[in-house]
N, C-alpha and C positions, 0 to 999 in steps of 0.2 A: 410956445403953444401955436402960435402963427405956424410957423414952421411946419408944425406935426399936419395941421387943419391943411396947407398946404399941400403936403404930401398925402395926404388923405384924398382931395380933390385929384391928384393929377392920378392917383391908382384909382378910382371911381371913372374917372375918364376913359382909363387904358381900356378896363376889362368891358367898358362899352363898346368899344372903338374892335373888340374879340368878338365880341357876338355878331351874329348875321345879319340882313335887316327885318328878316322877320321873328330874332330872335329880342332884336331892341321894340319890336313892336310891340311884342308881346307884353312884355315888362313895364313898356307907356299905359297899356290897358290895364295891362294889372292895379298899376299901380294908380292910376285915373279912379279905377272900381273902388280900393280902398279909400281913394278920397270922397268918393259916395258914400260912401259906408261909416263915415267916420263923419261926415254933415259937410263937407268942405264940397257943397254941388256947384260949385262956380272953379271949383282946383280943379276939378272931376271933367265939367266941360272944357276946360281949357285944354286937359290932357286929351282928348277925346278929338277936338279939335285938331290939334297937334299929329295924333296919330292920321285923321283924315288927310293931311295935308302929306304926309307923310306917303299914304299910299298913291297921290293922286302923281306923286314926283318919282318915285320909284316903281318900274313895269313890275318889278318882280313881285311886289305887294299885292297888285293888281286884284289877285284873286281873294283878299281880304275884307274888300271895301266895303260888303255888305254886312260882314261881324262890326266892322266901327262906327256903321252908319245905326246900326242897334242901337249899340251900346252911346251912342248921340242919339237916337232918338227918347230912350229911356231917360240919358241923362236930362234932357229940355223937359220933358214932363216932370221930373222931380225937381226943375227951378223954375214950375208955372208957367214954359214958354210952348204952351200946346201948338201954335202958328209953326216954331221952326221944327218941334219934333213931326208936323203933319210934312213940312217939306222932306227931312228927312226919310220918313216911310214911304215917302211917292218916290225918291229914287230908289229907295229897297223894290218897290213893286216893278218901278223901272228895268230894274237888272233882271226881275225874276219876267219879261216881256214871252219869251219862248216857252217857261215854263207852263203861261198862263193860256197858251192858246189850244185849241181843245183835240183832246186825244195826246195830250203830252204827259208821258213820263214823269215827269217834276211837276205834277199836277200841286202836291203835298207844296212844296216850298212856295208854288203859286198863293195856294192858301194861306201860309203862315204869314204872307208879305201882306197877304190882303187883312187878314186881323190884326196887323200890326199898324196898318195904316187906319184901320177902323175906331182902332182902340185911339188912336192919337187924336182922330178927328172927334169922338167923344169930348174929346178935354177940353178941342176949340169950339165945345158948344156948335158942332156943323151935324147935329142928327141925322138928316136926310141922307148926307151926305155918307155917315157911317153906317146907314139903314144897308146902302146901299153896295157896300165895301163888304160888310159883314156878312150880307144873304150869298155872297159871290161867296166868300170863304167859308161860310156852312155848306154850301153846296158842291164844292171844290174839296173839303174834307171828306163828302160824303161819297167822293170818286177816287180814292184813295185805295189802290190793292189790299185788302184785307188777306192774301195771302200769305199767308207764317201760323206761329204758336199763337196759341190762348194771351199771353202778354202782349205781343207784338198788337195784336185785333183790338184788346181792350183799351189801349193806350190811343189807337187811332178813333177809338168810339170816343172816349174823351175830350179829344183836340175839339172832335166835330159838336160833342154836348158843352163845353167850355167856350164856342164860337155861337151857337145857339142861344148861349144864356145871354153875353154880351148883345147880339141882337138883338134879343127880347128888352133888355136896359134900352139901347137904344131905337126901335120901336117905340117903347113907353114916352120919352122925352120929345120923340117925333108928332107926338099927338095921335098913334093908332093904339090905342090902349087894348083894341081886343085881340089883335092880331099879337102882341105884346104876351096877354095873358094864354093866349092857345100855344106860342113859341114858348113861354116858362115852361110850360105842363114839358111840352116835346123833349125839352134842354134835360128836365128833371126825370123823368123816364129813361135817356139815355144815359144820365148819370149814376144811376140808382146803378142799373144795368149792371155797369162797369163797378161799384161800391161792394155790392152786393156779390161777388164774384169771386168766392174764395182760392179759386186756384191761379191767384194771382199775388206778387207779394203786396205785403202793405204798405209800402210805402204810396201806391198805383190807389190801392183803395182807398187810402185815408184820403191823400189827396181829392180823389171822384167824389170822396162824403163833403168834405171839404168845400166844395165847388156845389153841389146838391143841395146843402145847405143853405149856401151863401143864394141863390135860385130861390128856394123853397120860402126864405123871408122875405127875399122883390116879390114873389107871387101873393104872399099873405100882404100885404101892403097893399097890393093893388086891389087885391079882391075885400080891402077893408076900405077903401074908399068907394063914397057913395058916385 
């Protein structure tokens, strides 16, 4: 049995030692994700980890760094470590620096780095801080070429009504509750929007209901307290 286990090991090596290194990347992530997924969020970091270290030593990765710094930013919020997933999202904003300066192209990825860092700073209880992160990336979605198909338009209304809502959550926590309650209204009008929109598939809608929803009960909350 030894033997067999042995031999087992050394062809589990070979066929790594075949792959590329962004082919062994892939497979760390992958397989990092299933350890999320599966409750092992400390196997999950590690792998996640591993893979960063990974990119930071091979140039060829180079162009990776911001998929693993994700997928670490995600994982640190799912092990309650909202501090290091806010460092991670400040270097995702980092990388996205050209993106984010005005009249650029990559406006869109500007914005997503910035709700990603918004969203994170939510969890380290820094409101202001993600009041402030979040209004940049509502406003940064809302500069976003809406030129294409009815899909393409609607998907982009979303990002930016999905980026509204979270600011409106954070607004509320930040202590401006009315400013709060006029951004839910805004969030949920342009989710409706997009929900309501049947020449789009459903997957896009459900989702937009989804999210409208989830809006439409922080508003009734707030507008139930005295």
């Amino acid at each position: 049995m030894t033997r067999i286990w042995s031999a087992l090991l050394l062809a589990t090596a070979a066929a790594a030692q075949d792959k590329t290194p962004d082919e062994q990347l892939s497979a760390l992530i992958t397989k990092s994700d299933q350890s999320k997924v599966m409750g092992d969020v400390e196997g999950a970091l590690k792998g996640y980890e591993q893979a960063l270290a990974r990119v930071k030593s091979e140039p060829a990765l180079k162009n990776r760094e911001e998929e693993v710094l994700q997928h670490l930013s995600a994982g640190y919020i799912a092990a309650q470590r909202p501090v290091d997933a806010v460092k991670a999202s400040r270097r995702i904003l980092a990388l996205r620096e050209e993106d984010c300066k005005p009249g650029s192209p990559g406006v869109e990825r500007c914005a997503d780095a910035q709700y990603g860092l918004g969203l994170a700073l939510m969890h380290a209880g820094e409101f202001l801080g993600a009041v402030g992160q979040l209004s940049e990336s509502a406003a940064n979605f809302g500069k976003v070429s809406m030129n294409g198909d009815e899909p393409y338009r609607m998907t982009k209304v979303k990002q930016r009504g999905d980026a509204e809502s979270l600011l409106a959550a954070a607004l509320f926590r930040a202590g401006q509750k009315e400013k709060s309650i006029a951004t839910f209204r805004t969030a949920i009008a342009r989710l409706k929007t997009v929900a309501d929109n049947e020449k789009i598939d459903p997957g896009t809608r459900g989702s937009a209901r989804r999210s409208q929803t989830d809006a439409e009960g922080s508003l009734k909350l707030l507008l139930e307290q005295k």
